[in-house]
C-alpha positions in Angstrom: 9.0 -55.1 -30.7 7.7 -54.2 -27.1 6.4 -57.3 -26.9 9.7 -59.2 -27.3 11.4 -56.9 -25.2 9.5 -57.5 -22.4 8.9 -61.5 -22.6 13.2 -60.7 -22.9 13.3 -59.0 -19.7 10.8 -61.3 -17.7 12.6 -64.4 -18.6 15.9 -62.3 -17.5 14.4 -61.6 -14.5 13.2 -65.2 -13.7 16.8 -66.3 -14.7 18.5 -63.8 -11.9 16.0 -65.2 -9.4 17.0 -68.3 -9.8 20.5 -67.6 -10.2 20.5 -65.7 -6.8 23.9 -64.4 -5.7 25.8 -66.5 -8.0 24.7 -64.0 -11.2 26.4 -60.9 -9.0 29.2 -59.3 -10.7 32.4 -59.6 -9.5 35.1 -56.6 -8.8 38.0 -56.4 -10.8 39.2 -58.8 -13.2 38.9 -56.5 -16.1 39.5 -58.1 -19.5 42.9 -57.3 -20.8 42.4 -58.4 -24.4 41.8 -56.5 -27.3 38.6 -55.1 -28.5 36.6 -53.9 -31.2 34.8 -50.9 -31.0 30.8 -50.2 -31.5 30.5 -46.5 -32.9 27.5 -46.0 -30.6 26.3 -46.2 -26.6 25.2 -49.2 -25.4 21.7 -49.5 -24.3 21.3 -49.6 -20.6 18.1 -49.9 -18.9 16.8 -48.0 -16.9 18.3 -45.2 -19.0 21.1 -43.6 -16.3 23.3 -42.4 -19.5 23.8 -38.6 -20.6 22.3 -37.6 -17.2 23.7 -35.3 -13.8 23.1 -37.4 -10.9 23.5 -36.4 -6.9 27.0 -36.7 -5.2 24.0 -39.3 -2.7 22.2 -41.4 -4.7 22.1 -45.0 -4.4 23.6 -47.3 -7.1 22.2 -46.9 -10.7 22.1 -50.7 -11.0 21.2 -51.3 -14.7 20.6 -53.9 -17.3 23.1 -53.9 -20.8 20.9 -54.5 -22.9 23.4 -56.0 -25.7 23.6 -59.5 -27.0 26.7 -61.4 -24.9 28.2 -64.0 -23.2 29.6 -62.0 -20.7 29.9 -58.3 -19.6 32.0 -55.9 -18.0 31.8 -52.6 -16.9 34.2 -49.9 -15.5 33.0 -47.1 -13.9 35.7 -44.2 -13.1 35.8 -40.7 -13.1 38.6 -38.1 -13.2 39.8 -38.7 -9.5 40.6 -41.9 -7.4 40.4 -45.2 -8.8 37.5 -46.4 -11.4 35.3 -48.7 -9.9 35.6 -52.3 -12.5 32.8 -55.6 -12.6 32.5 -58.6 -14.8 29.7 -60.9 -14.9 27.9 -63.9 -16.9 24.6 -62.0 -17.2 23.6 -58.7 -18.1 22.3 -57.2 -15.2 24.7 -54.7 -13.3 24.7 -54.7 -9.8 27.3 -51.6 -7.9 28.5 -52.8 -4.9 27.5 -49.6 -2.5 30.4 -48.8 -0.4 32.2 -48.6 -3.7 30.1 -46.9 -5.4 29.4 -43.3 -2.9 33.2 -43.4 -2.8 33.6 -43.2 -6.3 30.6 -39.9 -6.3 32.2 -38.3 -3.7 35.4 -38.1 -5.0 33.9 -36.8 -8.1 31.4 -34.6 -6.9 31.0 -31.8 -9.6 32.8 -33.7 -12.6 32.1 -36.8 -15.1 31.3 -40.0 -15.0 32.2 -42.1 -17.1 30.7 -45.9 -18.2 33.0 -48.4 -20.0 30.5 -50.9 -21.7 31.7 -53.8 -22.8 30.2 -57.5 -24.0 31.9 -60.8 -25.4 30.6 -62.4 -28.4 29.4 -65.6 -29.1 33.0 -66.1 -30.9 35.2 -64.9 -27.5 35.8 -61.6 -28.2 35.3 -58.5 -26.5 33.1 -55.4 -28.0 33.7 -52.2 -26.4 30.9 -49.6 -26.5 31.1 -45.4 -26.7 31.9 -44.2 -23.5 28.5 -43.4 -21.7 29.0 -40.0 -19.7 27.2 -38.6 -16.7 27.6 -35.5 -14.4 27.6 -36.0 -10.6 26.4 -32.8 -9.0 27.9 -30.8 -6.3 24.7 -30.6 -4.7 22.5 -33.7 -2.9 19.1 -34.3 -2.6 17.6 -35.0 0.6 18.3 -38.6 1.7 14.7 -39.5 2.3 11.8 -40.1 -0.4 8.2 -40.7 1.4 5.6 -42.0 -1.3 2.7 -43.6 -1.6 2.3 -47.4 -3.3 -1.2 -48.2 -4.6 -2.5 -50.7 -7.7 -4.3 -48.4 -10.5 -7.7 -49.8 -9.2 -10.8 -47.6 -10.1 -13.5 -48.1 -7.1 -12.4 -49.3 -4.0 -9.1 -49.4 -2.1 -6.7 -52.1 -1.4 -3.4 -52.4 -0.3 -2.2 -49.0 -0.2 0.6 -47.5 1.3 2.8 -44.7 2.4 6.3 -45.7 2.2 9.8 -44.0 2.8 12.5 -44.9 0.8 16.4 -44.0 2.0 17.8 -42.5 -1.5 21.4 -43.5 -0.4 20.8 -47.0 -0.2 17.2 -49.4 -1.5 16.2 -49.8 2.3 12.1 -48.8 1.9 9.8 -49.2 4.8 6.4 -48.5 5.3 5.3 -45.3 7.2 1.9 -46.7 7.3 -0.1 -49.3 5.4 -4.3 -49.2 4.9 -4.3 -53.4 6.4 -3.1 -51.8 9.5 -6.5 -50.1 10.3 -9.3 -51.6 8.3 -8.3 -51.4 4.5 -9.1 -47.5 4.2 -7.7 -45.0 1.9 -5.1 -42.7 3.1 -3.4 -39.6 1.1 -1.8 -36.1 1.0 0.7 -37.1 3.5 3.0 -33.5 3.6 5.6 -32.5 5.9 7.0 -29.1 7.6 9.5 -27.9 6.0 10.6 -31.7 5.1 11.1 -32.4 8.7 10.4 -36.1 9.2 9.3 -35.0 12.9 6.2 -32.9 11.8 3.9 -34.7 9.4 0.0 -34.8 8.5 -1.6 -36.8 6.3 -6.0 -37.5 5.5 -7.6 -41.1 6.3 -11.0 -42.1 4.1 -13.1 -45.0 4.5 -13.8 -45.1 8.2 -16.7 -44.7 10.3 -17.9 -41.4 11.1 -15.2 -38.3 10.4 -12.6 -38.4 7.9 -9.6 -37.4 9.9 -6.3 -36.1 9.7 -3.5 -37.5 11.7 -0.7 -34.8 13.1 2.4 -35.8 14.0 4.8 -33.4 16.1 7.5 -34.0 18.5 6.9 -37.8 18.2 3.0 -36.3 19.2 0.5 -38.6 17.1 -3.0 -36.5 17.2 -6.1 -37.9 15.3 -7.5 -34.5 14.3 -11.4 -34.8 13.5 -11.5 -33.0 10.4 -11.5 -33.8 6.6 -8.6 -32.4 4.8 -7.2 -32.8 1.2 -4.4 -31.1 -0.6 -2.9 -30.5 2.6 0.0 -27.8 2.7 2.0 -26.0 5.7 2.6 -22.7 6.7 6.3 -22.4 6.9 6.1 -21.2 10.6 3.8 -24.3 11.9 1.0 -22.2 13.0 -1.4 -23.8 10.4 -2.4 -25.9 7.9 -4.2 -25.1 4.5 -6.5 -27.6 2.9 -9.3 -27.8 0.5 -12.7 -29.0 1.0 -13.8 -31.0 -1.3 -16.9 -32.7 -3.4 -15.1 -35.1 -5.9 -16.8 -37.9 -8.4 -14.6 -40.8 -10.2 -16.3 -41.3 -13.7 -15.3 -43.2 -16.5 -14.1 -42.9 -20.4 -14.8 -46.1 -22.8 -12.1 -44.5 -24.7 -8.0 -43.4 -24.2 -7.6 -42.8 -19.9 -10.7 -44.4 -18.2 -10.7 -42.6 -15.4 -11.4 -39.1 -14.5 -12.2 -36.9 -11.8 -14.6 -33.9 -11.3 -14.9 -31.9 -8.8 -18.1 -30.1 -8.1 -17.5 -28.6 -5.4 -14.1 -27.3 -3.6 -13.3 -24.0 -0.9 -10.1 -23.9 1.1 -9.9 -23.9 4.8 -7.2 -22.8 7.4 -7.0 -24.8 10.6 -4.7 -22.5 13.7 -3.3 -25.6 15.3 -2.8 -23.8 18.5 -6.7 -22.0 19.0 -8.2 -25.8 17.0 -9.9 -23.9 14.6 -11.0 -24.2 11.1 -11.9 -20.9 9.1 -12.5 -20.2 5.4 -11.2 -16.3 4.7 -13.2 -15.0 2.2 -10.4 -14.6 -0.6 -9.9 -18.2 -0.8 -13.3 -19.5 -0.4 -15.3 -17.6 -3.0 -18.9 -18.6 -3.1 -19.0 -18.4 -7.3 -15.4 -19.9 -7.2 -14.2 -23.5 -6.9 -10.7 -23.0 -4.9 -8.3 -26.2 -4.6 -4.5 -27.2 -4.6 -3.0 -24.9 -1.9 0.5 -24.2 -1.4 2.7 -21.5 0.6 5.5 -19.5 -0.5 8.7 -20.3 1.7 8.5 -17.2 3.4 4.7 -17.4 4.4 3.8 -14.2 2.6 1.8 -15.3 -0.3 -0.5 -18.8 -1.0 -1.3 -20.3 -4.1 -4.0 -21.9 -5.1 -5.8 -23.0 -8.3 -9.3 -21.8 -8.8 -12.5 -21.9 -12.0 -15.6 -20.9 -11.7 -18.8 -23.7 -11.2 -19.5 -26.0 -14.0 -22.3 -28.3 -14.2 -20.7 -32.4 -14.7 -21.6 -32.7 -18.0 -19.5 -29.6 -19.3 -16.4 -31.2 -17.4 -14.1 -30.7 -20.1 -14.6 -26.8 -19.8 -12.9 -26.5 -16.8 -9.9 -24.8 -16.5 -8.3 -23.9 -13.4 -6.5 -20.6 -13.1 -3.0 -20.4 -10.8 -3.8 -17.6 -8.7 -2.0 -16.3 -5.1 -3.3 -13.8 -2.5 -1.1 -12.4 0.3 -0.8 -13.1 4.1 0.3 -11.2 7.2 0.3 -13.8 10.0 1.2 -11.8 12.7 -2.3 -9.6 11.8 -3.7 -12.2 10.0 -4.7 -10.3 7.5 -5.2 -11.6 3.5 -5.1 -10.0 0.7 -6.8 -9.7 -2.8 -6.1 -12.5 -4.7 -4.2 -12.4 -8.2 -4.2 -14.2 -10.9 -0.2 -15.9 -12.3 -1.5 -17.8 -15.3 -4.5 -17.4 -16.9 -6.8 -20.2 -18.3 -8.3 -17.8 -20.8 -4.8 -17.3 -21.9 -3.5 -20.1 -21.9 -6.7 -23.0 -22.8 -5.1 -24.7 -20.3 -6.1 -25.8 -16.8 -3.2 -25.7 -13.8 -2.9 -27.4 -10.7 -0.2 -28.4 -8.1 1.8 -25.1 -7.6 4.7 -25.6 -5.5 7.6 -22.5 -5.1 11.2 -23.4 -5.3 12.6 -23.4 -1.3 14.9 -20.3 -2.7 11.7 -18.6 -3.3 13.4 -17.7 -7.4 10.8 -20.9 -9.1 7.2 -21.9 -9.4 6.9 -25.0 -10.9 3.5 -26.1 -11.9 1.2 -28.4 -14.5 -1.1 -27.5 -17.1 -3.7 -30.0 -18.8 -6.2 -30.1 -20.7 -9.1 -29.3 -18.4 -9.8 -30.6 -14.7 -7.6 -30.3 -11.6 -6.4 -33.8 -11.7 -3.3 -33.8 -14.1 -2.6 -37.9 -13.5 -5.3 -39.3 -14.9 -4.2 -36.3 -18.1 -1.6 -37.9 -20.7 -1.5 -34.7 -21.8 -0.2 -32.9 -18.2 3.1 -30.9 -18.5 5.0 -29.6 -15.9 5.4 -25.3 -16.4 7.8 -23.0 -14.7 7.9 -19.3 -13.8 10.4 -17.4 -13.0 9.1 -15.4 -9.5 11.5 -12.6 -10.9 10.4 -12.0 -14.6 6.6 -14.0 -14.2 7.9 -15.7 -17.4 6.9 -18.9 -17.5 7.8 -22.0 -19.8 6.8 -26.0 -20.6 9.8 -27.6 -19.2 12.4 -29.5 -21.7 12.2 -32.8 -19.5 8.2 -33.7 -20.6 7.0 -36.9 -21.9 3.9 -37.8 -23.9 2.4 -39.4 -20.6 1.0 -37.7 -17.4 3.9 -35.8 -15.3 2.8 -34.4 -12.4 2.8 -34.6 -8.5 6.2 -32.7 -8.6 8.5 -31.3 -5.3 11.5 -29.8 -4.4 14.7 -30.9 -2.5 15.5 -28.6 0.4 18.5 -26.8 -1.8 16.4 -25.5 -4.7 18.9 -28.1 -6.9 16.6 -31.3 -7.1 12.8 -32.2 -7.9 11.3 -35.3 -8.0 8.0 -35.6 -9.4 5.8 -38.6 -11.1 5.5 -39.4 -14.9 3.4 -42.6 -16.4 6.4 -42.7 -19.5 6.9 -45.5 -20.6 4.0 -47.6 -20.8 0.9 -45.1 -19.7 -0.5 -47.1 -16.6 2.0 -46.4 -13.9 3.8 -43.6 -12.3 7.7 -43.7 -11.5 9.1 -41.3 -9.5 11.8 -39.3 -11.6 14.4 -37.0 -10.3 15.9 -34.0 -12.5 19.0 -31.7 -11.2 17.7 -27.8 -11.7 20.6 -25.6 -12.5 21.0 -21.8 -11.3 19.6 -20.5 -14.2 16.6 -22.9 -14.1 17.7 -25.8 -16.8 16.4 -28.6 -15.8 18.3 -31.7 -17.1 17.6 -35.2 -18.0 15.3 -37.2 -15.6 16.4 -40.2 -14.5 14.4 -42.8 -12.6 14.1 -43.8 -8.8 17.0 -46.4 -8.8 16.1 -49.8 -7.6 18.3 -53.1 -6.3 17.2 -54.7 -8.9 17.3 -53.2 -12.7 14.6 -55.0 -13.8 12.1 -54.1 -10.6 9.7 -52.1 -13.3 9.2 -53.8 -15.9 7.3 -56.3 -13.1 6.3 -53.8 -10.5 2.4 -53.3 -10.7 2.1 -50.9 -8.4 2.3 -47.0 -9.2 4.0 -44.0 -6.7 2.3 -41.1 -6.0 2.9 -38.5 -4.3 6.9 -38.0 -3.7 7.8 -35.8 -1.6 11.4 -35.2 -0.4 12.3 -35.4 3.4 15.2 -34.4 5.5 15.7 -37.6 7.4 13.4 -40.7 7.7 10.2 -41.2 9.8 10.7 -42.4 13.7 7.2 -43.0 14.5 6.1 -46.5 14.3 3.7 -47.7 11.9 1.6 -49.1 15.1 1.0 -45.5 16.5 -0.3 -44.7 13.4 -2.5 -46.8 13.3 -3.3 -46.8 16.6 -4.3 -43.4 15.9 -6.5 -44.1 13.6 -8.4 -46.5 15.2 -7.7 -46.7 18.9 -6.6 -43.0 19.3 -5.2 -41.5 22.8 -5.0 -38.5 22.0 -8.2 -37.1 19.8 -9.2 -33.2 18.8 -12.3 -32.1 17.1 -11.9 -28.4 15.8 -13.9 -25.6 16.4 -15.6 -24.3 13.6 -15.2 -20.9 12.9 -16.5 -20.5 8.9 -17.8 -17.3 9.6 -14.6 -15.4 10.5 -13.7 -12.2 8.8 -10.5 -11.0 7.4 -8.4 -9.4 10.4 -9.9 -11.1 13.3 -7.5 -13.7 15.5 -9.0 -16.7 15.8 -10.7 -18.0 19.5 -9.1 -19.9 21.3 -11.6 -22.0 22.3 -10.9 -25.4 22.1 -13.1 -29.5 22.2 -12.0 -32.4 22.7 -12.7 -35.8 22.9 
């Protein structure tokens, strides 16, 4: 069944290649004639039906997936007019401008799909009305990813990428061909501003560094980071050290990851230095995935106690937080949220709702690297009750790598549904009272883009606006730098003391 499906879709998608523009649909001229009714949907693909959708988003172009010699669609709502197409083939394209009229005249009502397809015989078959929701609320416009094959042991063509949500326009932010085929990762923002950015370069000669972007500033920072999270207030960044091995399975997921040995660091951006406080670098303790409340006061972190490789599948991270006084810089004990020993689960990737009422969270098996899991689920707590659930929108692949829009409403997050291999990102609207409702995927110009694309997306994260700075700085950065720091280190630090302000550079 798979099978035909998808020698189906390729030979659709070779057909619309060669068809170009011609294949379009055309507005208006809406068939007239009677038609008979199919007691059931129509199935669309990708699956934008029974689904709330932001007043933004760019056109859910889709594919009817419904035996016919032509097609037509109507798309209205309960205000201003319905938006109508006919075309020869079965792929849907929404013309744009049409399109964010229609949402924002029905921003916080329905939406309604008219499916209909003409027989072999000249009639017309009308499906059940498909129905969405458009939100009141958008998402941020901007989508920065990164693009990577699933290859096991060495890197090649990877990307970061920004996508503009209201429209398929994606360009690179920066790509590894630009600076010697490297790896480069946990790109994060401040507070989704697209003018304050870091992200971790691997592969190069001598340090491993960060580059820091502010003010259009690009630093090359000599200092390995991963996991990379901001305080809200800009004064520093969070990241884990460390001491990760790829390893193989002959069986189910092949890959896997172990970490044997992991602390987390604070760098003061202004003083350029890096300390470890003692509550978060435990020497019996492996501390990793760092994230900050929205107000500052608390990080949260995932943390097990040292396991030898071979007993891999025996660890289980806890969720734990500690508090933080930044104008003392003070930390406090830390505490556990969800338990391992409870649970049998292992967590990883907190990240609190921007409203400061959600933590939303994964739990595996074991491990701290939920992708590579099938089994990874996305949990949340409320910050109110410390009740926490497995969220209704969960597949029976990996779902993980999860973040929130600036309004609280929207999170995007990655999930290998579907066939197992690759991630997609999917967004899901998050009501006041926590529901989180259908997922639908990332939309793309063309309907059939997935069933081709080879590549998977990791890491979304959502951004306010899109990113000025030019690829070329970036890599410039990397390997002809202007501007380079090399942080003091300051690992023996104790609780309470401000940081020196001495300062090297190169």
């Amino acid at each position: 069944m798979k099978a035909a499906r998808t020698s189906f879709l390729l030979a659709l998608a070779a057909a619309l290649a060669m068809a170009g523009t011609a294949c379009r649909p055309s507005v208006g001229a809406f068939p007239a004639e009677p038609t008979t009714l199919v007691p059931r949907p129509p199935h669309l693909h990708p699956d934008y039906t029974e689904t709330v959708i932001p007043p933004n988003v760019a056109p859910l172009n889709f594919l009817i997936e419904e035996p016919g010699q032509a097609y037509a669609v109507r798309i209205r709502g309960e205000r201003g007019s319905p938006l109508e197409l006919t075309s020869r083939e079965a792929a849907i394209h929404i013309p744009i401008q049409s399109w964010h009229t229609l949402l924002a005249t029905n921003a916080g009502g329905p939406l309604y799909f008219d499916v209909l397809a003409r027989s072999a015989a000249g009639g017309w078959q009308r499906f059940v009305t498909v129905t969405n929701q458009v939100a009141r609320e958008p998402f941020d416009r901007t989508l920065v990813y990164r693009l990577l094959k699933p290859l096991y042991s060495f890197y090649s063509e990877i990307g970061i990428y920004q996508r503009d949500l209201e429209s398929f326009r994606q360009t690179p932010v920066l790509e590894n061909r630009d600076f010697g085929d490297g790896c480069l990762n946990c790109h994060t923002t401040l507070n989704r501003d697209p003018n304050t950015f870091v992200f971790h370069i691997r592969g190069q000669k001598g340090p491993q560094p960060m580059i820091l972007v502010r003010s259009n500033e690009v630093t090359r920072i000599n200092k390995t980071g991963g996991y990379l999270a901001w305080h809200p207030s800009g004064e520093l960044l969070t990241f884990s050290a460390n001491k990760l091995s790829l390893f193989y399975h002959t069986v189910g997921e092949t890959r896997d990851v172990f970490d044997a040995e992991s602390n987390l660091a604070v760098y003061w951006l202004r003083s350029n230095v890096v300390v470890m406080p003692p509550p978060i670098s435990l020497p019996d303790r492996q501390e990793t995935w760092p994230s900050w409340a929205p107000d500052g006061k608390h990080l949260y972190f995932c943390a097990a106690p040292k396991f030898k490789q071979e007993r891999f599948r025996q660890v289980r991270y806890d969720l734990m937080r500690v508090s933080f006084d930044l104008e003392r810089n003070v930390w406090g004990e830390p505490e556990t949220m969800v338990s391992a020993d409870e649970t049998g689960l292992s967590a990883a990737q907190p990240r609190v709702s921007p409203d400061g009422r959600w933590l939303l969270y994964t739990l595996a098996k074991y491990g701290n690297f939920p992708i590579y899991q099938p089994n990874s689920d996305l949990y949340l707590m409320d910050l109110r009750t410390r009740q926490s659930r497995r969220l209704e929108i969960n597949s029976d692949q990996a779902d993980s790598w999860h973040c929130w829009s600036g309004n609280s409403r929207w999170v995007v997050f990655s999930s290998k549904r579907g066939n197992g291999v690759f991630s997609r990102p999917h967004f899901t609207y998050v009501d006041e009272a926590g529901t989180f409702h259908k997922p639908f995927v990332l939309p793309q110009e063309d309907p059939t883009f997935y069933d081709a694309c080879i590549q998977t997306f990791n890491l979304p994260e959502f951004v306010a606006g899109p990113i000025r700075v030019s690829p070329a700085r970036l890599a410039g950065a990397v390997v002809r730098p202007q501007k380079v720091i090399t942080p003091v280190d300051q690992t023996g630090q104790k609780p309470g003391e401000e940081p020196s302000s001495a300062m090297r550079r190169e």
